[in-house]
Every structure is written in C-alpha cells, then in structure tokens.
C-alpha positions as CSV (number, residue, x, y, z in Angstrom):
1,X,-24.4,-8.3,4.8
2,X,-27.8,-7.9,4.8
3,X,-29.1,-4.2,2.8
4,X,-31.8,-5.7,1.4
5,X,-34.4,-3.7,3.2
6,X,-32.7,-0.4,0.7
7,X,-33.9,-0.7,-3.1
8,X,-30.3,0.8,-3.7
9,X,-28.5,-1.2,-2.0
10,X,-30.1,-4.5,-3.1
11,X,-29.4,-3.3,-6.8
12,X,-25.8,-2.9,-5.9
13,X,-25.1,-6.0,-3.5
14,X,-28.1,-8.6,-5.2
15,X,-26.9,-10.9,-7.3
16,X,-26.7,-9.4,-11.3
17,X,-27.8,-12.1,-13.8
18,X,-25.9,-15.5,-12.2
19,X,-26.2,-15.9,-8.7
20,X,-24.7,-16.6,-5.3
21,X,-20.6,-16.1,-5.8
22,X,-20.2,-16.3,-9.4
23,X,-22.3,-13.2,-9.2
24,X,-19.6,-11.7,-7.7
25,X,-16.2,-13.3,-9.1
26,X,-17.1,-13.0,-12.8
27,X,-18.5,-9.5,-11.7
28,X,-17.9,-6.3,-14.3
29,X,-19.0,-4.0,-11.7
30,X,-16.3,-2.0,-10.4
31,X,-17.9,-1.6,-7.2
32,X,-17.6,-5.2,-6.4
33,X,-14.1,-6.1,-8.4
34,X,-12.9,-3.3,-5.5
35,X,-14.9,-5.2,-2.7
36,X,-13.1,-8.3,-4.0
37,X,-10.0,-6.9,-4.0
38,X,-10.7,-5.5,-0.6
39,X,-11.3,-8.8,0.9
40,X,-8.6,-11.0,-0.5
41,X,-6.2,-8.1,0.5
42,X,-7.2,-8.1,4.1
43,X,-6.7,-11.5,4.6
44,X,-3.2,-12.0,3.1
45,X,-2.8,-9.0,5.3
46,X,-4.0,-10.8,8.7
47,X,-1.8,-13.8,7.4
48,X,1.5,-11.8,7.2
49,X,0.7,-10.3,10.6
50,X,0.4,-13.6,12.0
51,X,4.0,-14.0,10.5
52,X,5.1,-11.0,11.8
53,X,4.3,-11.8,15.4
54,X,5.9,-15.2,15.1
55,X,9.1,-13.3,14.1
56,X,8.9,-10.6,17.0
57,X,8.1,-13.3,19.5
58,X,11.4,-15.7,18.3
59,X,13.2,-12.2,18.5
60,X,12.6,-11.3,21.9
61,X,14.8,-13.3,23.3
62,X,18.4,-14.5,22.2
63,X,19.2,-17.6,21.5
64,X,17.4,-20.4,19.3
65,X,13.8,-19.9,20.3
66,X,10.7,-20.9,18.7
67,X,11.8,-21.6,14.8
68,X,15.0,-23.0,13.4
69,X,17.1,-20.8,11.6
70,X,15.5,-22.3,8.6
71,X,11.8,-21.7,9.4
72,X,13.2,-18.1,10.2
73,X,14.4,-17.0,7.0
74,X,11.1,-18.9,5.2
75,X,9.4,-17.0,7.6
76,X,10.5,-13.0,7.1
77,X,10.6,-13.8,3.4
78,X,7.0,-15.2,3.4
79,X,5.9,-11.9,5.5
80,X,7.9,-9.6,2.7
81,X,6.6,-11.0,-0.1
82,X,2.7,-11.2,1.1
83,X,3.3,-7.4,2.2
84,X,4.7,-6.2,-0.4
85,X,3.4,-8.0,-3.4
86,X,-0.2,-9.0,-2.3
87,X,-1.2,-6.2,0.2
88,X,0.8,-3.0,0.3
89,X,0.9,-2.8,-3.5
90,X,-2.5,-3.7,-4.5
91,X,-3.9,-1.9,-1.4
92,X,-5.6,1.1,-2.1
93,X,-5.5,1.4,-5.6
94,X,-7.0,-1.9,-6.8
95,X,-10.0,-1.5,-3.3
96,X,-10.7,2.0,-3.2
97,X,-9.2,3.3,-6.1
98,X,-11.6,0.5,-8.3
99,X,-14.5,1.6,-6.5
100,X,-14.0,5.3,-6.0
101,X,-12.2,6.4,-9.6
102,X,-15.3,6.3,-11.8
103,X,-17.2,7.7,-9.4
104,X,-14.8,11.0,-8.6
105,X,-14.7,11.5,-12.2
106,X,-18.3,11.0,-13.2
107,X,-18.6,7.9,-14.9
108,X,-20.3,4.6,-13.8
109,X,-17.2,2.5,-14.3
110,X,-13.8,1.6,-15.2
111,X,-12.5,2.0,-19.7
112,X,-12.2,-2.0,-19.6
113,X,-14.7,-3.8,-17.1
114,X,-13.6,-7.2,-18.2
115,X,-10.3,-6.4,-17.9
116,X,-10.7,-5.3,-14.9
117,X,-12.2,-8.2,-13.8
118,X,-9.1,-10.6,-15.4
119,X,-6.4,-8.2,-13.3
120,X,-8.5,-9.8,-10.4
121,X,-8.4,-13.3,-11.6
122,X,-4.9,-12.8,-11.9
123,X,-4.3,-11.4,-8.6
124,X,-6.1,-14.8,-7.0
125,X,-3.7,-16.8,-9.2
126,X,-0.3,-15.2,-8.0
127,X,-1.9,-15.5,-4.6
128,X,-2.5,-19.4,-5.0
129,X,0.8,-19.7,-6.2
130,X,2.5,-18.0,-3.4
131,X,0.8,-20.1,-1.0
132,X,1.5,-23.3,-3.4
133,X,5.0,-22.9,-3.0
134,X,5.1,-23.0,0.6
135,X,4.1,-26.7,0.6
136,X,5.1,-27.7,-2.3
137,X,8.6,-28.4,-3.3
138,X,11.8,-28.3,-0.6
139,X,9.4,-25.8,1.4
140,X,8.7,-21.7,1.3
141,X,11.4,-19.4,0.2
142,X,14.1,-18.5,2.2
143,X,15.7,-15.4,0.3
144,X,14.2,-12.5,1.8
145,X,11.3,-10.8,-0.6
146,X,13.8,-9.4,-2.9
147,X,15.1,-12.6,-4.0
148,X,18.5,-11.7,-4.2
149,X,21.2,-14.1,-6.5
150,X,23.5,-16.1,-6.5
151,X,21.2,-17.3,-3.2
152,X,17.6,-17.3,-4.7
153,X,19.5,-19.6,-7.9
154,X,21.1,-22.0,-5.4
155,X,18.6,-22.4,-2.4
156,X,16.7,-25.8,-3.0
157,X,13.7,-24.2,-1.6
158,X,11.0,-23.5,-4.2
159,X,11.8,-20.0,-5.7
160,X,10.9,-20.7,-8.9
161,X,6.9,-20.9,-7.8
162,X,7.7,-18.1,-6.4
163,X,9.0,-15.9,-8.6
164,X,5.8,-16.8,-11.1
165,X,3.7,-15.5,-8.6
166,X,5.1,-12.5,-8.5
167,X,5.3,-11.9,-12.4
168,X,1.5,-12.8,-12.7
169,X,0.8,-10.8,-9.6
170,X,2.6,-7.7,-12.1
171,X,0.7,-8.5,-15.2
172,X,-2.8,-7.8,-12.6
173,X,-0.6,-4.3,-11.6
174,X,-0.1,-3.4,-15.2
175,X,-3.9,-4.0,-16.1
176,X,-5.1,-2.2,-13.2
177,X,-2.7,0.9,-14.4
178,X,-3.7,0.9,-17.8
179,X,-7.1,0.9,-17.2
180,X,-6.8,4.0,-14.3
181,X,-4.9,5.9,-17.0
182,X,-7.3,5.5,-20.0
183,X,-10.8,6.1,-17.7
184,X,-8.8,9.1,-16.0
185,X,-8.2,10.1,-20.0
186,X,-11.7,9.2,-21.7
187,X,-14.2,8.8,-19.1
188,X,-14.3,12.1,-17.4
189,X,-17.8,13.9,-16.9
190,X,-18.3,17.3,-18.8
191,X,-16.7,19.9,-17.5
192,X,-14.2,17.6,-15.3
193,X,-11.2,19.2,-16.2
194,X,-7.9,18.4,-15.4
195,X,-8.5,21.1,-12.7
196,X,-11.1,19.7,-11.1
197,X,-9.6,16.3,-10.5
198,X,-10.1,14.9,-6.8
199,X,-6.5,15.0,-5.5
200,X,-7.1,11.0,-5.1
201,X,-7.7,10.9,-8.9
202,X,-4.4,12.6,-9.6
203,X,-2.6,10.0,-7.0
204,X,-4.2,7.4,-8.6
205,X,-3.2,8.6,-12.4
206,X,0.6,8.9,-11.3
207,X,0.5,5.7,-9.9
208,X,-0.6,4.3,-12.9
209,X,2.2,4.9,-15.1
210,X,4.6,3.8,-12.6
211,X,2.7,0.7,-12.9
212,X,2.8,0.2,-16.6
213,X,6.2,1.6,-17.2
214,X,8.2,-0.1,-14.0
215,X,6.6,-3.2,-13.6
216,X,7.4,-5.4,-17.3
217,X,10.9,-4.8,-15.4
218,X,10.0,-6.6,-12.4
219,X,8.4,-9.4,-14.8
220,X,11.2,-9.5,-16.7
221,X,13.4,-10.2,-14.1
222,X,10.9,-12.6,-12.6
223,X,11.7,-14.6,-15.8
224,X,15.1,-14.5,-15.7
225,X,15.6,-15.9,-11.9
226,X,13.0,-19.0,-13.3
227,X,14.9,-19.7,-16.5
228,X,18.4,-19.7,-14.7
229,X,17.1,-21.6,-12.1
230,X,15.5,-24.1,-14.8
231,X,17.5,-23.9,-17.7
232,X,20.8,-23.4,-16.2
233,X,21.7,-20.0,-17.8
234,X,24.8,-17.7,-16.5
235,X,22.7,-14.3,-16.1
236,X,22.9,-13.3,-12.7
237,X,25.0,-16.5,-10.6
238,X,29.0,-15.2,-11.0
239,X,29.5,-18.8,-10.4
240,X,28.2,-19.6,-14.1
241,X,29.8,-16.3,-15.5
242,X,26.6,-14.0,-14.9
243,X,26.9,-10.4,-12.9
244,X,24.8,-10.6,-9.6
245,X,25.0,-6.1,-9.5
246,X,23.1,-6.1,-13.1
247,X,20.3,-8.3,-10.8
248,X,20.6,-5.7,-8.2
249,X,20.0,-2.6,-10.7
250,X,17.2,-4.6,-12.7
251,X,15.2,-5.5,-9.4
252,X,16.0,-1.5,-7.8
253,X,15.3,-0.1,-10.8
254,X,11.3,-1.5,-10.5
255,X,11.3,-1.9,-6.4
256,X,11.8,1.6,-5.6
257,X,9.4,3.2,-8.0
258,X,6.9,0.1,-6.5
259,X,7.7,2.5,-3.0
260,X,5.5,5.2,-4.6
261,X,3.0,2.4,-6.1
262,X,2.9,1.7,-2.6
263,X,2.6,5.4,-0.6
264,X,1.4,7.7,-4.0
265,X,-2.5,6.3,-3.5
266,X,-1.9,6.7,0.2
267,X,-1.9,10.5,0.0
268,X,-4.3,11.2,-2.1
269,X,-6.6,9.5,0.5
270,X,-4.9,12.0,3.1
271,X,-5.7,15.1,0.2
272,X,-9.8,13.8,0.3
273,X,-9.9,13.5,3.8
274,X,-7.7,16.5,5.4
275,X,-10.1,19.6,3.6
276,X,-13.2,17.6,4.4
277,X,-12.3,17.4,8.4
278,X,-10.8,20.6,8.4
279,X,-14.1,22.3,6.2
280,X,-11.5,23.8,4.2
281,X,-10.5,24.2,0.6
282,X,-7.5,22.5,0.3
283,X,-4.2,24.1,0.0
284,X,-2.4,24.7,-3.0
285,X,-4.2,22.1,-4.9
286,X,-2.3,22.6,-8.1
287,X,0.9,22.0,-6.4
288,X,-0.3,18.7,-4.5
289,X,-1.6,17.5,-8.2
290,X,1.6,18.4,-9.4
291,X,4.1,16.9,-6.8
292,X,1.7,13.6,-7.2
293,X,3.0,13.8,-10.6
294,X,7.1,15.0,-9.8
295,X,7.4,11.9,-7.4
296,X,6.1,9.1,-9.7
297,X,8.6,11.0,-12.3
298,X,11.6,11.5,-9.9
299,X,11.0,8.3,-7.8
300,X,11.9,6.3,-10.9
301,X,15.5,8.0,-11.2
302,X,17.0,6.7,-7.3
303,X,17.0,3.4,-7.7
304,X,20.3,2.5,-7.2
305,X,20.8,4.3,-4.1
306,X,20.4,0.8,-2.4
307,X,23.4,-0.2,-4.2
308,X,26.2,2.6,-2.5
309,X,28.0,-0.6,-0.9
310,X,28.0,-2.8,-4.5
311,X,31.5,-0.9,-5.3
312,X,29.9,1.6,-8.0
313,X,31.9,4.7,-8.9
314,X,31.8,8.0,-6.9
315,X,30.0,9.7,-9.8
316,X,27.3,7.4,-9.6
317,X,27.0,7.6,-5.8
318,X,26.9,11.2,-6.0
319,X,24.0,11.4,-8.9
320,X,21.8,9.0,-7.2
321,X,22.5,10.4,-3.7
322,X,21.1,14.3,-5.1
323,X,18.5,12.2,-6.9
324,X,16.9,10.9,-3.6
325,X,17.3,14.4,-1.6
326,X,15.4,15.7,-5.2
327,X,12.4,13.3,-4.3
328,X,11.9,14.4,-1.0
329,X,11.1,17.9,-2.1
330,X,7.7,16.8,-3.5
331,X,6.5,14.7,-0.4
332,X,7.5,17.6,1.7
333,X,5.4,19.9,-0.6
334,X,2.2,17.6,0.6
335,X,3.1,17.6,3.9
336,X,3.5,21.6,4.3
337,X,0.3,21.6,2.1
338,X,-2.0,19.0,4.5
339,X,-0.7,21.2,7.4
340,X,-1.2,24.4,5.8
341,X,-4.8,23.2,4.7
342,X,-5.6,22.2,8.5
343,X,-3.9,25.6,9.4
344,X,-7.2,28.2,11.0
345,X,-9.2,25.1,10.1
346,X,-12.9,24.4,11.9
347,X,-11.3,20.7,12.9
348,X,-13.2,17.7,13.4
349,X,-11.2,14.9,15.2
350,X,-13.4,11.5,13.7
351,X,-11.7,8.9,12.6
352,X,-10.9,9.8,9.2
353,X,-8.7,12.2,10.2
354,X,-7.1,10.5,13.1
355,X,-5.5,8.2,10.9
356,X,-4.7,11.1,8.9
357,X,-2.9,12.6,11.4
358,X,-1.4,9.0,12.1
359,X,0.0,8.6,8.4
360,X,1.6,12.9,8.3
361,X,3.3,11.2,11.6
362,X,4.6,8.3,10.7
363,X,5.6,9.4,7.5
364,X,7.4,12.0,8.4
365,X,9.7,10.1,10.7
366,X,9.6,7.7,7.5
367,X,10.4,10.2,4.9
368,X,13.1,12.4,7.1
369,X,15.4,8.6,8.6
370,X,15.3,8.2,4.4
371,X,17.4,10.5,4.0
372,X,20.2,8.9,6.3
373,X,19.8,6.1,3.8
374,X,20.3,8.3,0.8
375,X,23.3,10.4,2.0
376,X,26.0,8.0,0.6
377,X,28.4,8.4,4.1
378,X,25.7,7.3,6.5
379,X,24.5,4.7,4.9
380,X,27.7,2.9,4.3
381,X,27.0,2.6,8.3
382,X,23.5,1.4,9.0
383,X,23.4,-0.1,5.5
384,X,21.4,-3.6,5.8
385,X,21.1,-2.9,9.6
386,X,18.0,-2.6,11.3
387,X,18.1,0.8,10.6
388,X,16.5,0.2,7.3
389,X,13.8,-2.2,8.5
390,X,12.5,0.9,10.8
391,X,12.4,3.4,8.0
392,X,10.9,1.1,5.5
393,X,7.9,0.2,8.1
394,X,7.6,3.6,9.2
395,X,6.7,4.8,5.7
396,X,5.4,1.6,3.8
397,X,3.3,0.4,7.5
398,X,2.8,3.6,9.1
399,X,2.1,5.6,6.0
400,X,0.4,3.0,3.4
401,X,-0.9,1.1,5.8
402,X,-2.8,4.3,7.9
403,X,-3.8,5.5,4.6
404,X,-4.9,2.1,3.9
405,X,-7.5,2.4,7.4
406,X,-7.7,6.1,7.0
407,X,-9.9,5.0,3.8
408,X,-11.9,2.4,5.3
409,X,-13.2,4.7,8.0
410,X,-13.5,7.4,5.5
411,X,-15.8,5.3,2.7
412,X,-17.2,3.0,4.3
413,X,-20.4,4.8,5.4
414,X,-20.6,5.1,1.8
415,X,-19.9,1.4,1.0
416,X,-21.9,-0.1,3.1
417,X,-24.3,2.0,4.5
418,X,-23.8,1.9,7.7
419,X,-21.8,3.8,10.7
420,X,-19.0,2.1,12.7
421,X,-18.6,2.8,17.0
422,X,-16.3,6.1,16.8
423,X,-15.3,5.3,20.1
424,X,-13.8,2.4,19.8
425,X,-12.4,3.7,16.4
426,X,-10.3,6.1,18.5
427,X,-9.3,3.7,20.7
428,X,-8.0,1.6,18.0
429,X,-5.7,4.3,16.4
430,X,-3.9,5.1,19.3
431,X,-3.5,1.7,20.1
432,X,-2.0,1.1,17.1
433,X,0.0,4.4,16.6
434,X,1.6,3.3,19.9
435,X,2.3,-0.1,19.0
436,X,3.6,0.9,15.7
437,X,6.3,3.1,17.2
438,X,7.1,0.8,20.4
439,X,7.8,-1.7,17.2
440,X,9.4,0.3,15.4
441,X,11.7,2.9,17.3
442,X,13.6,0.3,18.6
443,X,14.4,-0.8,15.7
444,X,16.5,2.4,14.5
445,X,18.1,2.4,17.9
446,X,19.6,-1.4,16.6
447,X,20.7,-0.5,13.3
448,X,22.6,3.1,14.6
449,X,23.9,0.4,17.3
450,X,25.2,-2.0,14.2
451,X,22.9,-5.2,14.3
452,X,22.4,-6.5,11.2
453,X,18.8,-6.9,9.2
454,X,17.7,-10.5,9.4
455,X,19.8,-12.3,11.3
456,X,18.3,-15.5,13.2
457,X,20.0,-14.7,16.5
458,X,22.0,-11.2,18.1
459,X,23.9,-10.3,20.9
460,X,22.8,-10.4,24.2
461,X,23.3,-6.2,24.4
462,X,20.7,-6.2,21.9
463,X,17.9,-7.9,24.6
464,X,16.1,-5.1,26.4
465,X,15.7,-3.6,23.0
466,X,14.2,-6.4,21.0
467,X,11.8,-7.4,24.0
468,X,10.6,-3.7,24.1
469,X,10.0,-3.8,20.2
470,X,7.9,-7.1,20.7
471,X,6.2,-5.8,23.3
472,X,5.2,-3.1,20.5
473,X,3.9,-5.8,18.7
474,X,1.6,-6.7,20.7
475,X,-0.1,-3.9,21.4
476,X,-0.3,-3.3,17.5
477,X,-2.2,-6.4,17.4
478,X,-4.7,-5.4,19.9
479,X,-5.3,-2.3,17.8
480,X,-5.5,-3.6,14.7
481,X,-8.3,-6.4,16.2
482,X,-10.1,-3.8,17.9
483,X,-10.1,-1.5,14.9
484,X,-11.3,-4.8,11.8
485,X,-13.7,-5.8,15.0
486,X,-15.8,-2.2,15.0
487,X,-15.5,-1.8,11.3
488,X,-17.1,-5.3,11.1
489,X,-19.5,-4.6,13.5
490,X,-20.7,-1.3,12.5
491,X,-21.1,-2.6,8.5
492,X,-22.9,-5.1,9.7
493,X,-25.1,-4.0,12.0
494,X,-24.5,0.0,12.8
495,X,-26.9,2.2,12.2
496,X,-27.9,3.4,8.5
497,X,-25.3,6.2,7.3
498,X,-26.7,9.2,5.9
499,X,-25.9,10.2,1.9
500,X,-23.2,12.8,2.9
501,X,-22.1,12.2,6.7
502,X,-18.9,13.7,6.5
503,X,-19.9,16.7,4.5
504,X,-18.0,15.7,1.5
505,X,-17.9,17.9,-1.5
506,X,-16.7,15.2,-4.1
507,X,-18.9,13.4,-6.6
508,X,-19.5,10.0,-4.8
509,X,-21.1,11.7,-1.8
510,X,-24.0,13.4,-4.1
511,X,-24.8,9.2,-3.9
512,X,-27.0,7.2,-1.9
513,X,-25.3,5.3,1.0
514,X,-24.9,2.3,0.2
515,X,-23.8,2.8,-3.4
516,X,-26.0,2.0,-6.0
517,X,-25.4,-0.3,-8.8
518,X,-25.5,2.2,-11.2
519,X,-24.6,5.2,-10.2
520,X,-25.2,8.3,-12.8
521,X,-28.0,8.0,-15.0
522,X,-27.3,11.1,-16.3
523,X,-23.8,13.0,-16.9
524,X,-23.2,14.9,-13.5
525,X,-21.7,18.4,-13.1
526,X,-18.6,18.5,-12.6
527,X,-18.3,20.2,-8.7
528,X,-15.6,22.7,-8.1
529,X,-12.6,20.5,-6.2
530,X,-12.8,20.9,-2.7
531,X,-15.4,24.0,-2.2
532,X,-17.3,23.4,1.1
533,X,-19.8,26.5,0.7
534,X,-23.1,25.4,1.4
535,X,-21.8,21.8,2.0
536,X,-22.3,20.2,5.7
537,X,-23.0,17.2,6.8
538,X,-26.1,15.4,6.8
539,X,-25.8,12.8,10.0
C-alpha cells in the first residue's frame, strides 16, 4: 500500500534497516508482527471457507455427490483444524491484540519483541506443516479436528504431521500469552491503573493465562498421539491396553478453555466499540473487567461436560453440568452490560457497531442452545448431532468471527489510514448475518431431528433442510467477498482517515492515522476509561 506521501506513515510501513520482506518477517515492531499475523490468518481463513462450501455443496443433496466418503472426512477435518488452530485462535489476539495492546496501555511495544517475533515464525511453521501433511504421506487427515483415538492411532493417513503442527502452533499461543501478561504487568504508562485498563486490555490479559496454563496440555497430548503412533505405546488405543476416556479428558480439559481463547478477545472488541458508537461511558466497567476474568477462571473447570455419554458417574455429570450453567453467568453479565451501555444512548449505526450488534446476536443464540448441551438430559439426545455443529458456529463463527470484522472496520482507519465505502460495509453485514443463520438454523433443526454430526450421506427426510442450509452458504460467501472487497478497496485507495474518526477516547486514537512507527516519545497520560466529555469525532 502506497502511504508514502505521510512522513508517519512511511516511518511505520518503510522498510527499517534490511529491506523489501525481510524488513517485515524478521520485524520487532509489533505493529507489523500483528499485520503479519493478520495476513497469514486471513488466508488460511479464505482456505477453510473454500473447504467449507465444498462440504455444503456435497451436502445438499443425498447420496454420493461430489467427494468420496474419504475426501469427505479429510475434508471437514482439514476445515476444523485450519479454523480452529490457525484462525479462530490466533485471530484477534495475535492481529489486533499485537498491534493494539502497547498502544492501550501506553507503551511503544510488546515485554519481548523478539519473542514476539519467534511466536510468528512458529505460527508459519505449524502452518507449513498442516498443509505438508495433506500431500504428503497416505493423504490429509481424516479424524475430525479433535483427533479422537483409537481412530487418529490407526488411520494410515498422516496424523502424525499433523499433530506436530498443532503442538508448534501451541508453543506460538503460549509465547503470545506470556508476553500479553508481562507488558499488561510492566509496561503500563503512569497512572494506567488497573482501573483504567481498556476493557480489550483486560480480555486480552485473561486470555493470556488461559493460554499459558491450558495449552502445555494440548502439547502434551499432541506428543502422546505422535509417540503412540511412532513408537507403538499403549496410552490411549484400548487395543494395546491404553484408556481412550483419559484422551478424551486430556484433550477437553485444554479444548474448551481454547473456546474462551477463542470468544474472550472477541468481546473486549465489542466493550471498545459499544461506548464509542453509543457516546457513552460504558456500563459497569468493573464488572465487564471482572467477568473477563471469572470466565477464563470458570471456563477451565467444564471440560468434561463433552464427555456425559463416555459412561462417567452421576456425581461427575452433575458437577460439571452446574459448572457450565456457572459460566454462563459471566457472559450474560457482558451482554446485560453492552445493552445497558447502548440503553438512552446517542447511537451511531457505522459499521463498527453493526457487527457489534451481529456478534450480541449470534452469540446469544450461541451462548443460550449451550446450555441444552450442558444440561446432562438433553444432551444425551442431540449429543454429536447436528445440534452441536450449529451452537459451536453460532458462537465460535458468529461471535469470534463478527468480532473478528467488527475490529477490522473499527481499526483500520487507524491502520491504514484510510476510510472504507460504509455503504457497501452495510451491505456486507447483513448479507452475511443472513447467510450465517440460513447456514446455521438449519442445522439445529437436524440435530433436535436426530442426524448425526459428520456423516458422509443422510436420509432423504433430511433434503429440504440441508439444501436450505447450503443455500445459506452461499449467500455468506457473497457477504464475506463483498465485505474483504471494500475493506481492500478503501485501504488502498479510500480517502485519508482523520486521527480520531470515530471519536474514540482510548490511547491509540490520540495517534496519527496511519500509525506511526514509534508511537510515544514521551510517557502519555493515562485517559480516564471510556469518558467521552469533550471527545467527538474528527471526520
């Protein structure tokens, strides 16, 4: 992108000491590290869409269409594990979060900026090496993302390449953790008290120690899959003497913590954005810091409640089972909170906040069908039905993934100096809020109907259903081109943003637009959080 024509922004996007791309990948700017992640993110993203429509399109008919039942299962485990590991994860902490954390606490970057830097390198490696083991080998994986044993130990498809990637892809989510948690610790501006934390700040912060306290477990068990598939060990395959359950409860007990890895840096996009479109303070920020906080905490206790069919006692059902209902008492706090913030508000419908209003949405529907799956009697029905594939898009797609766009249109003005078409923004969300739930709906309809999760063909009584949920698809897609079209167009060639053109009362918008390469020469002062007095827009 061409900014040279702003001193700023050719300090920020010129090339520091080497030149061309090393410039950029052996970058200790945080700026860029997030830009870097930002790119490499959107493009596994497109690639597991591409999947994703493939699947729908197979789907929409009965019968064997399209793919073999082979190339099915590689494919839905291909699209899991790209989602999950190298997009929905790494989403909005490792883009935004890198780029935006120093900046909402006052500090010109990150505790560890080579560090920083390596968590990247290792993020490209795990992604090489997912891609490497589709065509290397017998072929991609066909176990589903989760990699559940005795299958993922007996399939001749290369797992083991797999798994690899996804414990180097941890290691970068444990650096990227530790390094939010110390800068949130030592790098704070004077006066930033723990008070006068951005709410994204505080998302980000509980995030991280999800990240370095769950993930060695998903590493671990990473390990363990490769070295009984290698070495031939009796850990997990009852065939060889090993328990496949203790699997189940190693892999749970770091997946569904990764759910709050996934949504936590979500809403503390939707805390910035909510009080800025609604020009008011936001409500009850001490308890939105504080449920930030509870769910990392309590999110880490409810692991197993994707195990009430395994056969484990009625004690333990019942724990987990209040555990889960326990969780959704902090989301719910942010939900009444965003609402209550937007309550007698002076509202401004951009873009920003459409999304917004997209994720509360979504998320709901998400957050309130989870707890069907965490009441221990109706989930013995619609367990591994369809059921669950609705609810887990509806909050991991429709809330990480809006917060994920919510962000872009939010920041970057800010990034890159230059307004998008808010037109065709609009346009764009609604198509995809419709296509999302067309997708989706469906989809619990299915499971409350009994068709199983993953299954290469169905029932004919299924049909009208799964053609009205491709259908959805499709006009998901045209949302999500129109909306990476106008972003691309207006960074590129829209019209120079303004310093503040959202009227912004956080740190970074006391910056130029597009952000410079160093941003505070001097220690800033420490705004109060979300005061709008004497604050407006500039555009």
């Amino acid at each position: 992108m061409d900014h040279t024509d702003d001193p700023q922004a050719k300090a920020f996007y010129a090339p520091q000491g080497k030149g061309g791309l090393a410039a950029w990948i052996f970058s200790t700017d945080h700026k860029r590290i997030g830009l870097l992640y930002l790119g490499l993110i959107l493009t596994m993203f497109a690639t597991a869409t591409v999947l994703g429509l493939i699947i729908k399109l197979k789907l929409m008919t009965p019968g064997s269409t399209l793919l073999t039942a082979q190339q099915y299962n590689a494919m839905f485990t291909l699209h899991g594990v790209i989602m999950i590991f190298l997009v929905v994860i790494p989403s909005v902490p490792a883009s935004f979060g890198n780029i935006f954390l120093p900046l909402h606490i006052g500090a010109n970057d990150v505790s560890f900026p080579r560090l920083n830097n390596f968590s990247w390198w290792l993020y490209v490696i795990g992604a090489v090496l997912a891609v490497v083991s589709i065509f290397t080998g017998n072929g991609a994986p066909d176990t589903g993302w989760t990699f559940y044993v005795p299958f993922s130990e007996r399939t001749t498809t290369n797992v083991s390449v797999a798994v690899i990637a996804v414990f180097i892809l941890g290691f970068s989510s444990i650096l990227t953790g530790l390094n939010f948690i110390t800068t949130v610790h030592r790098l704070r501006a004077p006066g930033m008290t723990w008070r006068k934390l951005p709410l994204f700040v505080w998302s980000l912060y509980a995030t991280g120690w999800i990240q370095v306290l769950a993930t060695p477990i998903l590493g671990i068990t990473a390990l363990l899959i490769f070295a009984e598939r290698v070495l031939l060990l009796g850990l997990f395959d009852p065939g060889k003497g090993g328990d496949p359950l203790l699997y189940q409860h190693l892999f749970w007990i770091y997946s569904h913590p990764a759910v709050y890895i996934m949504i936590l840096p979500a809403m503390g996009v939707i805390s910035e954005i909510i009080p800025v479109f609604s020009r008011k303070p936001i409500f009850g920020y001490n308890m939105i810091a504080f449920s930030s906080l509870a769910i990392a905490f309590a999110g880490s206790l409810v692991w197993a409640h994707h195990m009430f069919t395994s056969g484990m006692s009625d004690t333990a059902v019942l724990v987990f089972s209040f555990l889960t209902f326990v969780v959704a008492i902090p989301s719910a706090i942010k939900v009444f909170n965003w609402l209550s913030t937007m309550y007698q508000g002076s509202i401004s419908l951009d873009p920003p906040l459409l999304f917004s209003l997209g994720f509360i949405f979504m998320f709901s529907i998400g957050g309130l069908t989870g707890l069907v799956l965490g009441s221990a009697g109706t989930d013995i029905h619609v367990h591994d039905t369809y059921f669950v594939v609705a609810h887990f898009h509806y909050v991991i797609f429709g809330g990480t993934g809006l917060g994920m766009f919510a962000a872009m249109h939010y920041w970057a003005p800010k990034v890159f100096g230059r307004m998008y078409d808010h037109g065709r923004a609009a346009w764009s969300f609604w198509l995809i809020l419709i296509g999302m739930n067309v997708l989706y709906f469906p989809m619990f309809i299915m499971g409350m109907q009994g068709l199983p999760r993953r299954y290469y063909d169905y029932l004919p009584q299924y049909a009208p259903m799964q053609m009205v949920s491709t259908w959805g698809s499709w006009f998901l897609a045209a949302g999500l081109i129109l909306m990476f079209y106008n972003l691309y167009q207006g960074c590129r060639f829209g019209p120079q943003a303004t310093k503040n053109p959202w009227g912004g009362a956080t740190l970074e918008w006391t910056l130029p637009s597009p952000l410079p390469h160093e941003a505070f020469h001097h220690d800033p002062e420490a705004p109060e959080p979300y005061d709008y007095k004497g604050v407006n827009p500039d555009g």
